[in-house]
C-alpha positions as CSV (number, residue, x, y, z in Angstrom):
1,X,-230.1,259.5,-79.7
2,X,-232.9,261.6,-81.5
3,X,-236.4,260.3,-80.6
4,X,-238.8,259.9,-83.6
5,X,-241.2,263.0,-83.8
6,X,-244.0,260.4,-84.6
7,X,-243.6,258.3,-80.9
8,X,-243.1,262.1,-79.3
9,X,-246.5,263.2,-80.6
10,X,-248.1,259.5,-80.1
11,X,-247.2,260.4,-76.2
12,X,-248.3,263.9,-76.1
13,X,-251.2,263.3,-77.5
14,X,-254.2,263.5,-75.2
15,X,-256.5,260.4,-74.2
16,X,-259.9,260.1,-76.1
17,X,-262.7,260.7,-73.5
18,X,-264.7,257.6,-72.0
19,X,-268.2,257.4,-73.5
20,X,-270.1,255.9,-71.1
21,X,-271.8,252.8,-72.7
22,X,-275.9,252.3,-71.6
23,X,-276.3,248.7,-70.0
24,X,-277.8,246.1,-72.1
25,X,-278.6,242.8,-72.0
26,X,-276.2,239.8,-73.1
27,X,-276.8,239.1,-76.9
28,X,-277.1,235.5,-77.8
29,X,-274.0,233.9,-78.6
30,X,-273.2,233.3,-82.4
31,X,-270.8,231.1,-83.1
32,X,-270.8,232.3,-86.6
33,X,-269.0,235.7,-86.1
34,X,-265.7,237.1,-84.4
35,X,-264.9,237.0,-81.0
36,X,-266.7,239.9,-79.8
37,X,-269.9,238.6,-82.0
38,X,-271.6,239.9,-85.3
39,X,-272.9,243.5,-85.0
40,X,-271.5,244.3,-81.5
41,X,-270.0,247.2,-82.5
42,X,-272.8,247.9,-84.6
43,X,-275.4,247.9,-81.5
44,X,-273.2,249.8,-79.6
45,X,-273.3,252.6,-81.6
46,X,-276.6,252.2,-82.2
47,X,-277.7,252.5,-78.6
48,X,-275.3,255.5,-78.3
49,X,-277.2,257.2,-80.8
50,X,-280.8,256.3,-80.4
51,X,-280.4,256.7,-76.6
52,X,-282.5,254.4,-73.9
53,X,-283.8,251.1,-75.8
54,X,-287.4,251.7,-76.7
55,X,-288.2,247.7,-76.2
56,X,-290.5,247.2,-72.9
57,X,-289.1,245.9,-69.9
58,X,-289.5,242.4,-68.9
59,X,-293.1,241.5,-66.7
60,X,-292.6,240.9,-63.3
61,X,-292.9,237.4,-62.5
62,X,-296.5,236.1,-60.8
63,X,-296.2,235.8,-56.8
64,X,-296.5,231.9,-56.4
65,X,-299.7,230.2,-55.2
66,X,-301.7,232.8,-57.0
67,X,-303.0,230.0,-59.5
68,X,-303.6,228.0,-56.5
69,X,-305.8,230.7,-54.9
70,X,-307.9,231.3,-57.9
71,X,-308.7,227.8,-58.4
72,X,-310.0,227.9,-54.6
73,X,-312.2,230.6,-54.9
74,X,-313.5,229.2,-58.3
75,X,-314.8,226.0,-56.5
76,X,-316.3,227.9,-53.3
77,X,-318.2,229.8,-55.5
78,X,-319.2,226.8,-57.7
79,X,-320.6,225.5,-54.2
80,X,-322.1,228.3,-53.0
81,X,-323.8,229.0,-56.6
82,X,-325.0,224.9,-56.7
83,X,-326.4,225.0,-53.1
84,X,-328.4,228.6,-53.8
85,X,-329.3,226.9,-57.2
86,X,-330.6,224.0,-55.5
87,X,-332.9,226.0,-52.9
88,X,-334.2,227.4,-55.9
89,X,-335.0,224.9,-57.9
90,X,-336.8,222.7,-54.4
91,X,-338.8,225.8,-53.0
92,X,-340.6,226.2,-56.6
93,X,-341.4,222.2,-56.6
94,X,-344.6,221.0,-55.0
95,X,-344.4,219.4,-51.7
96,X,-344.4,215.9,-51.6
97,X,-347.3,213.9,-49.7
98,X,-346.4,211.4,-47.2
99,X,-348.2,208.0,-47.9
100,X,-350.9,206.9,-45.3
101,X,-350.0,205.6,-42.3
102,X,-350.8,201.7,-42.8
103,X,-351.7,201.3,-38.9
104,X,-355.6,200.0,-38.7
105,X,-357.5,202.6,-36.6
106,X,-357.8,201.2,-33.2
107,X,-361.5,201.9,-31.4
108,X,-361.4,203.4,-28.3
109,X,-362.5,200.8,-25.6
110,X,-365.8,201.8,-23.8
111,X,-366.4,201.6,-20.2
112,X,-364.3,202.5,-17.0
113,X,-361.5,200.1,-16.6
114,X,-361.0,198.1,-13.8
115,X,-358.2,198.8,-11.5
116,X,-354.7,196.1,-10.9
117,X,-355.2,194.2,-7.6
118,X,-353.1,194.7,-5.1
119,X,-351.4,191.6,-5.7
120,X,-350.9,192.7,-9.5
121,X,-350.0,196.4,-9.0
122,X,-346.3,195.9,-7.6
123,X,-346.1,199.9,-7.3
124,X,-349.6,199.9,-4.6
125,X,-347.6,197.5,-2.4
126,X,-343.9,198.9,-2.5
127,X,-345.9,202.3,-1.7
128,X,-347.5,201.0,1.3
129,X,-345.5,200.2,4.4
130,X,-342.6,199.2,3.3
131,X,-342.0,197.1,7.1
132,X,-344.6,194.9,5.9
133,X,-342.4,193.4,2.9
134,X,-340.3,192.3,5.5
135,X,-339.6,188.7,5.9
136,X,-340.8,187.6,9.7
137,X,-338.9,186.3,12.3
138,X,-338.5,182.9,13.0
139,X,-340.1,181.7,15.3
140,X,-337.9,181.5,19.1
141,X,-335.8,184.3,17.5
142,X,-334.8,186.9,19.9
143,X,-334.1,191.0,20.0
144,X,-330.8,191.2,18.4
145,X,-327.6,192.6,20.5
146,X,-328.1,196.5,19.3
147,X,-331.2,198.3,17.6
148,X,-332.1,198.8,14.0
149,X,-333.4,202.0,13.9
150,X,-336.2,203.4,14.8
151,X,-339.5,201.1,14.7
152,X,-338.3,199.4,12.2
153,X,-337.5,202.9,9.9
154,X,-333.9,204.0,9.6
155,X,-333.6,207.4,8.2
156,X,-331.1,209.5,5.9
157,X,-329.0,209.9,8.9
158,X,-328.7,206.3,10.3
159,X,-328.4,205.2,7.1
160,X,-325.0,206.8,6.5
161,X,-323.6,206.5,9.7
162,X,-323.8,202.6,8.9
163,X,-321.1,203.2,6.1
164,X,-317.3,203.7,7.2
165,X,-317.2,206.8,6.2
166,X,-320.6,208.3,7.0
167,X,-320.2,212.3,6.4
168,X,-319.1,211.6,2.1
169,X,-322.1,208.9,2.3
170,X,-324.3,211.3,3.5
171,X,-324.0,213.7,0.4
172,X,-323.5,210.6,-2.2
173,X,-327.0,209.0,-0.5
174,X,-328.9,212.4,-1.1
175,X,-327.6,212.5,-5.2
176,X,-329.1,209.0,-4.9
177,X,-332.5,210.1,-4.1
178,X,-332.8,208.3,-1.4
179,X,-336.3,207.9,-0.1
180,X,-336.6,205.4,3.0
181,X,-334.8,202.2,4.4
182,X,-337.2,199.3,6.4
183,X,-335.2,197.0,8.7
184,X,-335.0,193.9,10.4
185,X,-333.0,191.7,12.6
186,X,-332.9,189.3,15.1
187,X,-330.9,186.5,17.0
188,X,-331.2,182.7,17.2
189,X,-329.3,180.9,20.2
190,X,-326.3,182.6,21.2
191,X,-324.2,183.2,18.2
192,X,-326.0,183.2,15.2
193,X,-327.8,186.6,13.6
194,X,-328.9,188.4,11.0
195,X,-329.7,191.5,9.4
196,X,-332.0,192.5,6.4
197,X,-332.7,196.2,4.6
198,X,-335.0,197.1,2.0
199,X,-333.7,200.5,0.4
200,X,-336.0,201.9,-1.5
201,X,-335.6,205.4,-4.3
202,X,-337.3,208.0,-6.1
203,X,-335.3,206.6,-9.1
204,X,-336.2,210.2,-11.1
205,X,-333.0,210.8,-12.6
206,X,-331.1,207.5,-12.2
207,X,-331.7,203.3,-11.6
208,X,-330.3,204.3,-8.1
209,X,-331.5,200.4,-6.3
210,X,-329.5,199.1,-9.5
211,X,-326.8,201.0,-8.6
212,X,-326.5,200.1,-4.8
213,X,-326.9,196.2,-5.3
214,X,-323.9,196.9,-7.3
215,X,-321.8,198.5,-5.0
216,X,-322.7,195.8,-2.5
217,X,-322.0,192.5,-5.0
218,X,-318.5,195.0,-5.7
219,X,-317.5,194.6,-2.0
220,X,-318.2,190.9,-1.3
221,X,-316.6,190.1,-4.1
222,X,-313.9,192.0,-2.6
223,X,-313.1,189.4,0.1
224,X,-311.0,186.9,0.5
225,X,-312.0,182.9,0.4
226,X,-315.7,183.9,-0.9
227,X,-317.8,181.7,-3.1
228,X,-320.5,183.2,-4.5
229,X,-324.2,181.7,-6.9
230,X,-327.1,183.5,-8.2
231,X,-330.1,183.9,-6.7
232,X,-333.1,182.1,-8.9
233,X,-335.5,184.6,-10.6
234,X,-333.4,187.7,-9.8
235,X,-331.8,188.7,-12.9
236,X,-328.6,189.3,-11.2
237,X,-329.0,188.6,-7.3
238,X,-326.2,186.9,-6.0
239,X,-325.7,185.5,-2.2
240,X,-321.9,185.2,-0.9
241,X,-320.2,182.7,1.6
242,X,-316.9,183.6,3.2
243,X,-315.2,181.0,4.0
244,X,-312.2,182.6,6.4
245,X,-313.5,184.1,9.2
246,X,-313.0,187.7,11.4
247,X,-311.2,187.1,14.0
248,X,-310.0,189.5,16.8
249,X,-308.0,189.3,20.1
250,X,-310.7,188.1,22.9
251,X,-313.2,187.5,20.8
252,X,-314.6,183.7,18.8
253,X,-313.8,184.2,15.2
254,X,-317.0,185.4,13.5
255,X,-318.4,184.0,9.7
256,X,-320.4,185.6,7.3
257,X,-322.7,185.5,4.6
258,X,-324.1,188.1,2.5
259,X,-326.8,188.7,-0.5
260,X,-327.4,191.7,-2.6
261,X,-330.3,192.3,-5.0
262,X,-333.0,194.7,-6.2
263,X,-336.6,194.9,-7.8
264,X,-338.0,198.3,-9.4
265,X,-337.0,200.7,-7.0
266,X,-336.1,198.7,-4.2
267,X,-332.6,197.3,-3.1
268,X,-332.2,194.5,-1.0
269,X,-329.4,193.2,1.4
270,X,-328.7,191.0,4.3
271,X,-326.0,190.0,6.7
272,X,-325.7,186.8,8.4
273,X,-323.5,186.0,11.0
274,X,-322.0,182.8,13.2
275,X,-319.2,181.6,15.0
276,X,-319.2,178.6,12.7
277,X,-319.3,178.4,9.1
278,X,-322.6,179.5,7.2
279,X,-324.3,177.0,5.0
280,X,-325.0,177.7,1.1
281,X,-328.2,176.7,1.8
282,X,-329.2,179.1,4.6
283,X,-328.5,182.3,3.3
284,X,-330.1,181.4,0.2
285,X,-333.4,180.3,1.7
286,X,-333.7,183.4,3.3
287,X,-333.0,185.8,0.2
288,X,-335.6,183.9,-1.9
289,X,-337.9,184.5,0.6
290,X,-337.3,188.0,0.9
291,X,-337.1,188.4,-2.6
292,X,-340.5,186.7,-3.0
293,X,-341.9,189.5,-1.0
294,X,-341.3,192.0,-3.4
């Protein structure tokens, strides 16, 4: 079967070259025209001919927060520019007067004046000897069992060594400014005795007798079966009762009384002890009157 010459020649006919096509951006869609769109062959040929689109490329879009930044640095320097603005405007102004003090002139008092009393200058007496502030012995009292110190003075040393744990006292009582102890003591019959310090500080850097009436109200509150009143014209000077007693194997059980208090720079404390139970009234009577001799 002869094969038309026209489908022979469509075969051998050779294939029309590619012509690469320049990229372009998507047209808007029409609706209007055919499926490939109005004028796309048109552009196409267009861009073949003119070459590369002349149209400028679209901007780069802004880095975010750059807005953001701007707006910063517009209000620092609004600041800055208000506050030098300010200086400014104040250093060329006048300086204001300060009204007159309304406070009458007080005249200066003629004459040498006459020196406190002894009895009216508290600092002359606690700066004396301190032993002498001492409440006496009653009378009949005897020596007690084991000595207070040394003539009535316990230094930095004996001091400490009175606490439980006298070498961490020794550097705490130093901090304190410690400055000198008077003691006292003394037995009546054969089981009743008591003991009485005056601790006195430089007070320099801290209310150190304050302080160490504290620490010794802390303690007696500490025990067990106490009662406890205030000790008149003290501020906070309290005495202590407690009502259970120490006991130990061989020994009568022992009770004991305490008071704790201070004025200006001076602490005061006292132990009383008895194989039967300590009045309210008895350690009380003797605080007063120690405190009435400072």
């Amino acid at each position: 079967m002869d094969v038309p010459e026209e489908v022979g020649e469509a075969e051998e006919a050779p294939d029309a070259p590619v012509v690469p096509v320049a990229p372009f951006a998507p047209a808007a869609e029409d609706t209007t025209g055919s499926a490939e769109g109005p004028g796309r062959s048109e552009d196409l040929s267009r861009s073949a001919e003119s070459g590369p689109s002349e149209e400028p490329a679209a901007p780069r879009p802004r880095r975010r927060g750059r807005t953001a930044l701007l707006l910063a640095a517009a209000v620092v320097l609004g600041l800055v520019g208000g506050t030098c603005g300010g200086y400014l405007v104040q250093a060329d102004r006048e300086p204001t007067k300060l009204p007159p003090l309304s406070q009458p002139v007080v005249k200066q008092a003629k004459g040498e004046a006459e020196p406190l009393s002894a009895a009216e200058d508290r600092r002359l007496r606690t700066d004396g000897d301190l032993r002498k502030l001492l409440v006496k012995r009653p009378k009949g009292a005897r020596d007690p069992l084991w000595e207070f110190g040394t003539d009535g003075w316990m230094d930095l040393a004996e001091f400490a060594d009175a606490y439980e744990e006298p070498d961490e006292m020794f550097g705490r009582i130093i901090n304190d400014e410690f400055r000198r102890a008077a003691v006292t003591g003394w037995r009546v019959g054969s089981t009743y005795s008591a003991e009485i310090h005056l601790v006195q500080y430089r007070q320099e850097q801290a209310m150190a007798a304050v302080e160490h009436s504290d620490v010794g109200q802390y303690f007696a509150d500490e025990e067990p079966d106490t009662r406890s009143w205030a000790i008149p014209g003290t501020g906070d000077g309290t005495v202590y009762v407690h009502d259970s007693p120490e006991q130990k194997v061989g020994y009568l059980p022992v009770y004991a009384a305490e008071a704790h208090a201070w004025r200006g720079d001076i602490a005061m404390d006292i132990w009383v002890f008895d194989t039967k139970p300590i009045s309210k009234e008895k350690i009380m009577d003797l605080a007063k009157r120690q405190m009435g001799r400072l």
